[in-house]
CHARMM-style PDB file with segment names, atoms N, HN, CA, C and O in Angstrom:
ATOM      1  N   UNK     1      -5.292 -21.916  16.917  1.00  0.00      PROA
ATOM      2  CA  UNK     1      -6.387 -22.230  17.829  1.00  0.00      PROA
ATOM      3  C   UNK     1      -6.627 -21.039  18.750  1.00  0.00      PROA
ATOM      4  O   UNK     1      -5.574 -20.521  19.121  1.00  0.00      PROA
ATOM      5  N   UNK     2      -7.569 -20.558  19.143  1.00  0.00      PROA
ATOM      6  HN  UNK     2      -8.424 -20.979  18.841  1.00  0.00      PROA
ATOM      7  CA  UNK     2      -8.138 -19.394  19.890  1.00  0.00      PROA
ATOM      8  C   UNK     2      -8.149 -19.732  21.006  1.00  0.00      PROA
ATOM      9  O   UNK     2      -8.644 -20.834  21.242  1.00  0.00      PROA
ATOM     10  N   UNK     3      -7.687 -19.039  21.969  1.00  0.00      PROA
ATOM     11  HN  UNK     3      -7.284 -18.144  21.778  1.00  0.00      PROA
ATOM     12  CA  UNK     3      -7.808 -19.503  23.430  1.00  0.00      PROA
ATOM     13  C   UNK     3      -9.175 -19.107  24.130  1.00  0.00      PROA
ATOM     14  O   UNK     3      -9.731 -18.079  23.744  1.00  0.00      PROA
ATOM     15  N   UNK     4      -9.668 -19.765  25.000  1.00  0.00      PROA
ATOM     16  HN  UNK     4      -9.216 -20.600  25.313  1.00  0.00      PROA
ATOM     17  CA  UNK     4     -10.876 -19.463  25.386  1.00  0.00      PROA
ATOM     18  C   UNK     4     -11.792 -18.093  25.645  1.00  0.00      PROA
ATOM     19  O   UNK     4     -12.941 -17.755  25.360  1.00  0.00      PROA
ATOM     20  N   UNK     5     -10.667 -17.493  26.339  1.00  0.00      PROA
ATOM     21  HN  UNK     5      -9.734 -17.768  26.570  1.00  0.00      PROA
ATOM     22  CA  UNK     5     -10.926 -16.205  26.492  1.00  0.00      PROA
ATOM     23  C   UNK     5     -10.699 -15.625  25.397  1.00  0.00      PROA
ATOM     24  O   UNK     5     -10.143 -14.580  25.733  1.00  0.00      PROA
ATOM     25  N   UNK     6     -10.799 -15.650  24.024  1.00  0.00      PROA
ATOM     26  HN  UNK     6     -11.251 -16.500  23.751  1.00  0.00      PROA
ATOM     27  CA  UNK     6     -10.791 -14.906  23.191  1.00  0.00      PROA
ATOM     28  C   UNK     6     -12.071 -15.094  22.042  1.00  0.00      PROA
ATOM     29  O   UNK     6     -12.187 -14.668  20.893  1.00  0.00      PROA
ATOM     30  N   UNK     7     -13.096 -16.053  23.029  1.00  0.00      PROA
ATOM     31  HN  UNK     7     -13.001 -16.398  23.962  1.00  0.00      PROA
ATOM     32  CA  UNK     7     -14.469 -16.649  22.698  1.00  0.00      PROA
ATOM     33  C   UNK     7     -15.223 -15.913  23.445  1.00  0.00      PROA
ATOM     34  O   UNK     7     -14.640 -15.212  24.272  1.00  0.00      PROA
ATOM     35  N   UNK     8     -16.538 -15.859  23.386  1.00  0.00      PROA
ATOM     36  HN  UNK     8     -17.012 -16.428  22.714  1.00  0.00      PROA
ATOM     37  CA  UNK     8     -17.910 -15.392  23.671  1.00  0.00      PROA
ATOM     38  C   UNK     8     -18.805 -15.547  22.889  1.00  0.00      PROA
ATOM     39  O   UNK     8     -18.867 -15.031  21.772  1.00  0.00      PROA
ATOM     40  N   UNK     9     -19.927 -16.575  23.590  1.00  0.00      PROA
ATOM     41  HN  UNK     9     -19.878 -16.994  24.497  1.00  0.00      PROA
ATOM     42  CA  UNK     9     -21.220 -17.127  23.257  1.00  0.00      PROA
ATOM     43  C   UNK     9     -22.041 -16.935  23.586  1.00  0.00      PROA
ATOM     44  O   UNK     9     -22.017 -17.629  24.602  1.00  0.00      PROA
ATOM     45  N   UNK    10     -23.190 -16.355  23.584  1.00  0.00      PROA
ATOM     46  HN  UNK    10     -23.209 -15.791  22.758  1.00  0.00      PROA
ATOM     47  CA  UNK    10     -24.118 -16.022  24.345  1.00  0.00      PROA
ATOM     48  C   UNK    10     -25.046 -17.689  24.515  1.00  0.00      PROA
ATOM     49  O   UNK    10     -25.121 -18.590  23.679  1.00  0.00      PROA
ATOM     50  N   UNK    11     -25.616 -17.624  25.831  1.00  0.00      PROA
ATOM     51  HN  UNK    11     -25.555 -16.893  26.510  1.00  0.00      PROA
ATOM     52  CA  UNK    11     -25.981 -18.724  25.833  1.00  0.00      PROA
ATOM     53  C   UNK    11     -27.113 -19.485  25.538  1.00  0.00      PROA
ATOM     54  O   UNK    11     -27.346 -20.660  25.821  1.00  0.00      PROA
ATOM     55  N   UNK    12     -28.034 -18.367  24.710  1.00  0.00      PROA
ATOM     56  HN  UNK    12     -27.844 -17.413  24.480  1.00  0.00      PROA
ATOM     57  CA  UNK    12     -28.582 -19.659  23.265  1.00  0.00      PROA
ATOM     58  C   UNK    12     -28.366 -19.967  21.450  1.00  0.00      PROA
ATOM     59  O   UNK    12     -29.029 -20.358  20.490  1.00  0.00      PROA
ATOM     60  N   UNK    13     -26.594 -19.361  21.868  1.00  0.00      PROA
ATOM     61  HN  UNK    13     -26.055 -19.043  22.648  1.00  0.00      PROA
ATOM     62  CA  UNK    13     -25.805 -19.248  20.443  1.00  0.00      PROA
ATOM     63  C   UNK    13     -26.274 -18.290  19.262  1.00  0.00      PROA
ATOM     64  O   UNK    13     -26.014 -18.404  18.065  1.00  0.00      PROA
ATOM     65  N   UNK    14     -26.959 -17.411  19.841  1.00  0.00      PROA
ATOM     66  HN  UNK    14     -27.171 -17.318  20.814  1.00  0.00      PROA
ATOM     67  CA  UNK    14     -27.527 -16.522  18.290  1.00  0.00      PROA
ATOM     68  C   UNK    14     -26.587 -15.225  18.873  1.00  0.00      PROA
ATOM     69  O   UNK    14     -26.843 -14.257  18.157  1.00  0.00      PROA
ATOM     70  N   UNK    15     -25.817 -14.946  19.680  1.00  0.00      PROA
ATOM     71  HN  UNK    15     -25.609 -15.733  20.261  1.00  0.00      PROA
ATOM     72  CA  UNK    15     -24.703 -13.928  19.284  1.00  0.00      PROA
ATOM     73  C   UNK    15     -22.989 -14.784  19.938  1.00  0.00      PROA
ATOM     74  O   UNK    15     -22.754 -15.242  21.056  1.00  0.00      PROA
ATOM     75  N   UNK    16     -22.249 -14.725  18.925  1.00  0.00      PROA
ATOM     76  HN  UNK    16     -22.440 -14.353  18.017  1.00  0.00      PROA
ATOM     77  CA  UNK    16     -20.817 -14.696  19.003  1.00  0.00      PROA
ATOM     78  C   UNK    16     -19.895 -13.857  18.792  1.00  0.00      PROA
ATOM     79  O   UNK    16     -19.989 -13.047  17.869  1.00  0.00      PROA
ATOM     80  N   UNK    17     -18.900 -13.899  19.561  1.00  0.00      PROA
ATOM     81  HN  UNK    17     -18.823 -14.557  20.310  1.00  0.00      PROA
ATOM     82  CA  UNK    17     -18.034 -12.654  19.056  1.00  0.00      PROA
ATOM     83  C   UNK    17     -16.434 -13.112  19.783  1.00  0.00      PROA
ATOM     84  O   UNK    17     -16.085 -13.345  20.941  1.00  0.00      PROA
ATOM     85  N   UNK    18     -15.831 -13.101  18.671  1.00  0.00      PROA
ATOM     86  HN  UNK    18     -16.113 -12.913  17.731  1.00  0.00      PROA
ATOM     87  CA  UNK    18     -14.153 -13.742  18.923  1.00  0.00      PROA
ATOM     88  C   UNK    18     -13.024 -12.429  18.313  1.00  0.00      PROA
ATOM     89  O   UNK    18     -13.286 -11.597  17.445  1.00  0.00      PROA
ATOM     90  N   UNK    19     -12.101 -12.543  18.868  1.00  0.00      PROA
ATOM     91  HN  UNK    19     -11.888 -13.220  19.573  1.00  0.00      PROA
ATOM     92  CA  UNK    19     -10.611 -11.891  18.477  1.00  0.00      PROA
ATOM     93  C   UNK    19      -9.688 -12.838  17.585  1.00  0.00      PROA
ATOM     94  O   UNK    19      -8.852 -13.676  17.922  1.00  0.00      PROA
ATOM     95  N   UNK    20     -10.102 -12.440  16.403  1.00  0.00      PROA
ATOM     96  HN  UNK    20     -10.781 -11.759  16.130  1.00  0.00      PROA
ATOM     97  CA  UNK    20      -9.653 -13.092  15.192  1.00  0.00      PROA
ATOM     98  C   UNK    20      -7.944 -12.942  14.790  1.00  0.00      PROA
ATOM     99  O   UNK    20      -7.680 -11.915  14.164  1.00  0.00      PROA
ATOM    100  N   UNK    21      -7.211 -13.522  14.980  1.00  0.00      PROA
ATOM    101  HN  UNK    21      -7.425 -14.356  15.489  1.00  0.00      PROA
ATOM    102  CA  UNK    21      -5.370 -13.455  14.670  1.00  0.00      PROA
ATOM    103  C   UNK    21      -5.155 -12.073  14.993  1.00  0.00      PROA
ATOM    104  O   UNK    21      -4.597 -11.258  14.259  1.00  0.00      PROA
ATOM    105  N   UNK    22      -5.724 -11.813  16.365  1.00  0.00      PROA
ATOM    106  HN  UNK    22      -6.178 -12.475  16.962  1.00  0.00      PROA
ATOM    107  CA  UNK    22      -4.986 -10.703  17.424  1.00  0.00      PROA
ATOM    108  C   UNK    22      -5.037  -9.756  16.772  1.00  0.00      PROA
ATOM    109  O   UNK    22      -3.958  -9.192  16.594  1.00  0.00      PROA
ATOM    110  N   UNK    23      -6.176  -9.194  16.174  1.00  0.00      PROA
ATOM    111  HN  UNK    23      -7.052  -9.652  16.319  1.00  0.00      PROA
ATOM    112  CA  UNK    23      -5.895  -7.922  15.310  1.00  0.00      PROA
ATOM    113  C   UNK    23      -7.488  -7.590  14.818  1.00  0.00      PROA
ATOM    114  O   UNK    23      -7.589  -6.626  14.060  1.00  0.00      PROA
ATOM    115  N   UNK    24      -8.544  -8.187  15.123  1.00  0.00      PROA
ATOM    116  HN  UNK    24      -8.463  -8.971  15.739  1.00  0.00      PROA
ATOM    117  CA  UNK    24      -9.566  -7.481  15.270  1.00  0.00      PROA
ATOM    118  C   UNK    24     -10.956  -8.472  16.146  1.00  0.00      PROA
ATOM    119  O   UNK    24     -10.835  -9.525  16.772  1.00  0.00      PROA
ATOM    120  N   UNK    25     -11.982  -7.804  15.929  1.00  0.00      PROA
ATOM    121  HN  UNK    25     -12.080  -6.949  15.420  1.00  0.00      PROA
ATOM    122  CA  UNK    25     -13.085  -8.140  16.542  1.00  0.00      PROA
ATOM    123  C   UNK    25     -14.661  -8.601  15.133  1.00  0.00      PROA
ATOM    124  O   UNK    25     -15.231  -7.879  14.315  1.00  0.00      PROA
ATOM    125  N   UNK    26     -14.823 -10.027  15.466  1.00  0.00      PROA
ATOM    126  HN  UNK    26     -14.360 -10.614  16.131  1.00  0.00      PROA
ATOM    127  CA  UNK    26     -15.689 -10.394  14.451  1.00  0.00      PROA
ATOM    128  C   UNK    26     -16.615 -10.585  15.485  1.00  0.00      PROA
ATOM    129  O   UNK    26     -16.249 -10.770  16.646  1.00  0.00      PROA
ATOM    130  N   UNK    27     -18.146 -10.543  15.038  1.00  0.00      PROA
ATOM    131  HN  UNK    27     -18.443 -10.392  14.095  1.00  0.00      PROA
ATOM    132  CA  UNK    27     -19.397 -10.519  15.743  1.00  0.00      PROA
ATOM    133  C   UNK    27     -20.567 -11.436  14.694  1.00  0.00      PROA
ATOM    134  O   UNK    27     -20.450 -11.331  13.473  1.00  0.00      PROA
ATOM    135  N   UNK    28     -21.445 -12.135  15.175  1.00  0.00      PROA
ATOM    136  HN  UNK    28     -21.540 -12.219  16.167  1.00  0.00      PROA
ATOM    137  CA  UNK    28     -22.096 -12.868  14.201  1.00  0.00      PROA
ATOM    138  C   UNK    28     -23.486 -12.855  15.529  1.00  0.00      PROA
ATOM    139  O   UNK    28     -23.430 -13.638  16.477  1.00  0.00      PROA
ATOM    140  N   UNK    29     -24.492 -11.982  15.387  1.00  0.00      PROA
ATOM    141  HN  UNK    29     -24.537 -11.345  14.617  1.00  0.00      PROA
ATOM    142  CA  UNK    29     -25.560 -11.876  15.783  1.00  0.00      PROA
ATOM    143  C   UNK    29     -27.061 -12.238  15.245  1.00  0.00      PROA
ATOM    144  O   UNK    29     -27.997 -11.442  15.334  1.00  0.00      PROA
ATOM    145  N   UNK    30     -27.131 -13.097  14.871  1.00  0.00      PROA
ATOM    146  HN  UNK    30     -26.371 -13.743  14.799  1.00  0.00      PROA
ATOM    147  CA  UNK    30     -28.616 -13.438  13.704  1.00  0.00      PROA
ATOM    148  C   UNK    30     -28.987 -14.594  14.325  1.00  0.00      PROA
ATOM    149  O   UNK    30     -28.219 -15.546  14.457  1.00  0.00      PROA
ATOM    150  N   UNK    31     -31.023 -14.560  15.029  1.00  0.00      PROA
ATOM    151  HN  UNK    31     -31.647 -13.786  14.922  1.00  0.00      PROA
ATOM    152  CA  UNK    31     -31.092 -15.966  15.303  1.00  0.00      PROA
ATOM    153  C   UNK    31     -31.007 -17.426  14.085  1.00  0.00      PROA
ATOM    154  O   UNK    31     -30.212 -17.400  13.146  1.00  0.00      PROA
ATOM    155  N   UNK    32     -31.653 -18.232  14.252  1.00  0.00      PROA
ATOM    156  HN  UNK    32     -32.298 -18.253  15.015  1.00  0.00      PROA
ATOM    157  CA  UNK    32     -31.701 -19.169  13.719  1.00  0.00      PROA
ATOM    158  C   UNK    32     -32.344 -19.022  12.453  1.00  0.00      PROA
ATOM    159  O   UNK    32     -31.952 -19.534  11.405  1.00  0.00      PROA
ATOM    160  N   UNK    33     -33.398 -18.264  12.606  1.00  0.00      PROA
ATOM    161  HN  UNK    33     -33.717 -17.848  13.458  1.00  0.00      PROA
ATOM    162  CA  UNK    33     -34.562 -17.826  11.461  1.00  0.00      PROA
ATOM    163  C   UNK    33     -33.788 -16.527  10.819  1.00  0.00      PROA
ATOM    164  O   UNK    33     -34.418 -15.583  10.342  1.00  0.00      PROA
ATOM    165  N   UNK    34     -32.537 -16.575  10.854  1.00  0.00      PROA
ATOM    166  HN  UNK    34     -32.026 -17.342  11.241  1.00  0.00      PROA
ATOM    167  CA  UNK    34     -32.025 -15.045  10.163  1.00  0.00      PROA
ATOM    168  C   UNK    34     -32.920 -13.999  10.373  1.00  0.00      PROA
ATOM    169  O   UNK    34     -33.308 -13.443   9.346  1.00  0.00      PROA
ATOM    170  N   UNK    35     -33.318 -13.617  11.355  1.00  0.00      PROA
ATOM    171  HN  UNK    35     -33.002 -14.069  12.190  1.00  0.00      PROA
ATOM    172  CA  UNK    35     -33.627 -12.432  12.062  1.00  0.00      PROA
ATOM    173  C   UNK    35     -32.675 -12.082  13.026  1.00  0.00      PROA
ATOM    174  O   UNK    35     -32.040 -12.930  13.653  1.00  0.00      PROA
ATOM    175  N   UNK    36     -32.495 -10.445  13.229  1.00  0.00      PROA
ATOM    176  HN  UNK    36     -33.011  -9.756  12.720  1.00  0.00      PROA
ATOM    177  CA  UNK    36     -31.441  -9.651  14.186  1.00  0.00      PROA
ATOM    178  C   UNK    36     -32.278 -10.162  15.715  1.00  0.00      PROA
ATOM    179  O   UNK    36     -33.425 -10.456  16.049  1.00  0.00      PROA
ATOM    180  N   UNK    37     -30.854 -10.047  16.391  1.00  0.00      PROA
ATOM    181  HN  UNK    37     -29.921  -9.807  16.119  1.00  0.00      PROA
ATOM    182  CA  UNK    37     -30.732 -10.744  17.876  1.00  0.00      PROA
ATOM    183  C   UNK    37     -31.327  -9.247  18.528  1.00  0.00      PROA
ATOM    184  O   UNK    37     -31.080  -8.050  18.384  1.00  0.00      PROA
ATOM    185  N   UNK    38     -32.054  -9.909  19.152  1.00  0.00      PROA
ATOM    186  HN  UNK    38     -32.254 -10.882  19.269  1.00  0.00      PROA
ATOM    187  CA  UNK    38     -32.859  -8.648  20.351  1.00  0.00      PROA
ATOM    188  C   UNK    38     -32.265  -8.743  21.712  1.00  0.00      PROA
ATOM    189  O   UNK    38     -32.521  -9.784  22.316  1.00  0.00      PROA
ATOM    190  N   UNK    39     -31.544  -7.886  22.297  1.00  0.00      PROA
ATOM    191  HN  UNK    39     -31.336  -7.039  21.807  1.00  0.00      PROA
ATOM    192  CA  UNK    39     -30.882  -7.891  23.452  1.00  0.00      PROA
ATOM    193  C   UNK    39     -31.583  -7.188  24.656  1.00  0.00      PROA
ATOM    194  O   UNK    39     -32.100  -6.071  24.647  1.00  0.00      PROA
ATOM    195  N   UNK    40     -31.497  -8.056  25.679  1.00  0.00      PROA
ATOM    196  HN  UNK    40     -31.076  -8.964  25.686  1.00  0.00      PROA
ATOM    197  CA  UNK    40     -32.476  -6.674  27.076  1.00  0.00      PROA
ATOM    198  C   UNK    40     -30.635  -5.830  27.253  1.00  0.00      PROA
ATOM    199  O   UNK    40     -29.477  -5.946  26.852  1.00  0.00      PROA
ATOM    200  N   UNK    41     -31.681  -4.848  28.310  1.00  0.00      PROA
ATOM    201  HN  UNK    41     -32.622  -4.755  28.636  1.00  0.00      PROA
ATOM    202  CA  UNK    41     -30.543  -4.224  29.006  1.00  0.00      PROA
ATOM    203  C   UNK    41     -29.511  -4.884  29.287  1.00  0.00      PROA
ATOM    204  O   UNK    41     -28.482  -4.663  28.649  1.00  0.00      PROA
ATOM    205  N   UNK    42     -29.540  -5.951  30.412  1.00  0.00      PROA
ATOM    206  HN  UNK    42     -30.376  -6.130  30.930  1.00  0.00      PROA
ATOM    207  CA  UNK    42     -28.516  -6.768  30.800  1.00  0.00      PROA
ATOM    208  C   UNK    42     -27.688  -6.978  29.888  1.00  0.00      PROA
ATOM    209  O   UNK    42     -26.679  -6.280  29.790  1.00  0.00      PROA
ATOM    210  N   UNK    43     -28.021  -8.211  28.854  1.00  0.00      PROA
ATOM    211  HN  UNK    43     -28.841  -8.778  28.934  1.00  0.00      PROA
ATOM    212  CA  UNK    43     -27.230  -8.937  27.687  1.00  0.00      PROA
ATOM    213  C   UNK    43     -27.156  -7.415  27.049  1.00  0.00      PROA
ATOM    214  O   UNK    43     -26.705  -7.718  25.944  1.00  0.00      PROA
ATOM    215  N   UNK    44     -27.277  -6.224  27.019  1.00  0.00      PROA
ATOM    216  HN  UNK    44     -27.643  -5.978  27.917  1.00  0.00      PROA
ATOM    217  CA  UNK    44     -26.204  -4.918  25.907  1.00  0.00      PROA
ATOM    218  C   UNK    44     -25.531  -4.697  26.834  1.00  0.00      PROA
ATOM    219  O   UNK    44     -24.497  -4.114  26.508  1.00  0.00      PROA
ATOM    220  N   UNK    45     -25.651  -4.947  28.186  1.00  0.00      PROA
ATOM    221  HN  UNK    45     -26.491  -5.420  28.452  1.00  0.00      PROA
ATOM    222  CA  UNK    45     -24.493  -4.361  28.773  1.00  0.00      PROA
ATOM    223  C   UNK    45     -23.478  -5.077  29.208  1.00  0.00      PROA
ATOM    224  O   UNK    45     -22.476  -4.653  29.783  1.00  0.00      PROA
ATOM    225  N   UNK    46     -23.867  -6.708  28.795  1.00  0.00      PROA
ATOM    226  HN  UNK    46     -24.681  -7.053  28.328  1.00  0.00      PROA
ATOM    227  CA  UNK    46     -22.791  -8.043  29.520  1.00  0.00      PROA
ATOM    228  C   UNK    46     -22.066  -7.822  27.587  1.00  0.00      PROA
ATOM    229  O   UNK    46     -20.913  -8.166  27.327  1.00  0.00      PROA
ATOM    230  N   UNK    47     -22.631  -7.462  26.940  1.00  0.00      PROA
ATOM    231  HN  UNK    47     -23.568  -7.182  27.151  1.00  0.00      PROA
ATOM    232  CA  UNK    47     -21.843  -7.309  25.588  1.00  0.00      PROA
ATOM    233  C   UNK    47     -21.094  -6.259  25.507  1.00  0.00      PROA
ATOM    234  O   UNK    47     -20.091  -6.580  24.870  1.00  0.00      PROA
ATOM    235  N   UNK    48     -21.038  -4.804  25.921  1.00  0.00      PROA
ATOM    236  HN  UNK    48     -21.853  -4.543  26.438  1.00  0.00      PROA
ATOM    237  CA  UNK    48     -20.277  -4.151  26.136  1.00  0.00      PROA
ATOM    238  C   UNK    48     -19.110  -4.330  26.576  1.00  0.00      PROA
ATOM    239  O   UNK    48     -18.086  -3.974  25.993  1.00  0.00      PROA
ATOM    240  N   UNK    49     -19.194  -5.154  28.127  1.00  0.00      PROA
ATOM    241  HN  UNK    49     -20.026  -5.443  28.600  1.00  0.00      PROA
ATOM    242  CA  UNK    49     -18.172  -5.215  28.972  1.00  0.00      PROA
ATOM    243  C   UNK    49     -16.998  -6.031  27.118  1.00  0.00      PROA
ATOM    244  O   UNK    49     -16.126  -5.488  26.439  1.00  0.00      PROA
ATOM    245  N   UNK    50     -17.570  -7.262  27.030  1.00  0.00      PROA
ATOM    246  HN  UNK    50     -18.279  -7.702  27.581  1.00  0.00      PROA
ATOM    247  CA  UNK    50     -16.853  -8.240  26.433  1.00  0.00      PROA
ATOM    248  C   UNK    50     -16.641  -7.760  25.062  1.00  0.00      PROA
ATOM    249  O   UNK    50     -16.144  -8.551  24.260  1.00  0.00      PROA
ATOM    250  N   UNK    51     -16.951  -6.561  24.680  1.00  0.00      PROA
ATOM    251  HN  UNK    51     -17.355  -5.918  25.332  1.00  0.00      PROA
ATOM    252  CA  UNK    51     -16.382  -5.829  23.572  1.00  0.00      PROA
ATOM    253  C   UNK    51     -15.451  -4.938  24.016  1.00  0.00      PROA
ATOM    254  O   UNK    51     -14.635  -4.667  23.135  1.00  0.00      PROA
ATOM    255  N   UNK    52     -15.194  -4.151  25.484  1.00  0.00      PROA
ATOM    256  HN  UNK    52     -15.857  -4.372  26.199  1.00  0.00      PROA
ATOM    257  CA  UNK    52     -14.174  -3.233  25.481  1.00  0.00      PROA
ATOM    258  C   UNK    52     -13.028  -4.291  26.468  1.00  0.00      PROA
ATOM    259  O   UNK    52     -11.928  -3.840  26.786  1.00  0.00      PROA
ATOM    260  N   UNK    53     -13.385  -5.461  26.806  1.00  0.00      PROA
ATOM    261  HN  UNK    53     -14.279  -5.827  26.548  1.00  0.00      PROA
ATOM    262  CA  UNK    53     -12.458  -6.362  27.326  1.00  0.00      PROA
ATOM    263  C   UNK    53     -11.611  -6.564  26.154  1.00  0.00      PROA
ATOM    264  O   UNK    53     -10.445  -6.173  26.110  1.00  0.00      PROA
ATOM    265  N   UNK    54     -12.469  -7.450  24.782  1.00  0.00      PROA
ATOM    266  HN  UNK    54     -13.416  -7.768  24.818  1.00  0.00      PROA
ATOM    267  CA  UNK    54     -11.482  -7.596  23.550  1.00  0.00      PROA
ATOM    268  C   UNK    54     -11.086  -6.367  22.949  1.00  0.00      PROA
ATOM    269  O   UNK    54     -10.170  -6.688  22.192  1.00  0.00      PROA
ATOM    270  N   UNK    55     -11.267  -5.143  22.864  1.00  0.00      PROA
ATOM    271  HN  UNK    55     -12.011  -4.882  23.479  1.00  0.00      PROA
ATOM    272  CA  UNK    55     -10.769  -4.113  21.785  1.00  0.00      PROA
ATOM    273  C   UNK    55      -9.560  -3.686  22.971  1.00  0.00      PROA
ATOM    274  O   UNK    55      -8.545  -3.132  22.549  1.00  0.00      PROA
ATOM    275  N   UNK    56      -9.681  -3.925  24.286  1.00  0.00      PROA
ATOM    276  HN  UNK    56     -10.506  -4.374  24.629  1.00  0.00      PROA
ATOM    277  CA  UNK    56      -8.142  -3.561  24.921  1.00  0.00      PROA
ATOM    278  C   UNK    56      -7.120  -4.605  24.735  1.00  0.00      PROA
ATOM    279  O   UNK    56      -6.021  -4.342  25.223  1.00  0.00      PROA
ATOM    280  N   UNK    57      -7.274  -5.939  24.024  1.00  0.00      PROA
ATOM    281  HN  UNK    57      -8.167  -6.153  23.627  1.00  0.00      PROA
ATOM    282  CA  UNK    57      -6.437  -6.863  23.745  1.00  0.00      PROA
ATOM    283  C   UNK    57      -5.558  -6.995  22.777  1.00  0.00      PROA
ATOM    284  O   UNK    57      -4.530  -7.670  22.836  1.00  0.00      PROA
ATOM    285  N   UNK    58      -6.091  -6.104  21.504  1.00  0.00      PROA
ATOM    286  HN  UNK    58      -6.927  -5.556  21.456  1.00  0.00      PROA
ATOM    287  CA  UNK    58      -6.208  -6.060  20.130  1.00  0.00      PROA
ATOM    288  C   UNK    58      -5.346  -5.099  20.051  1.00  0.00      PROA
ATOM    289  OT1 UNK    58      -5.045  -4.629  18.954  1.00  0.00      PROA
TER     290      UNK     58
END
């Protein structure tokens, strides 16, 4: 079971990204209509943080 903090959802579920059995980083970005997730500034940079938070865990 994954502990919470090793979750991230964006909050209308079209990007996820978890620390999979402590040894890497999976990402699943596609809306609903299988089209790529369009991010503003903010959300690339609230995704950054929570990508170099998990790759220092790993």
């Amino acid at each position: 079971m994954q502990e919470k903090n090793d979750y991230f959802e964006s909050s209308d579920g079209t990007l996820r990204i978890w620390i999979e059995q402590e040894t890497s980083i999976h990402i699943t970005a596609v809306t609903r209509e299988g089209d790529p997730v369009e991010l503003s500034e903010e959300e690339a940079l609230e995704l950054a943080d929570v990508l170099r938070n998990f790759a220092s865990r790993i």
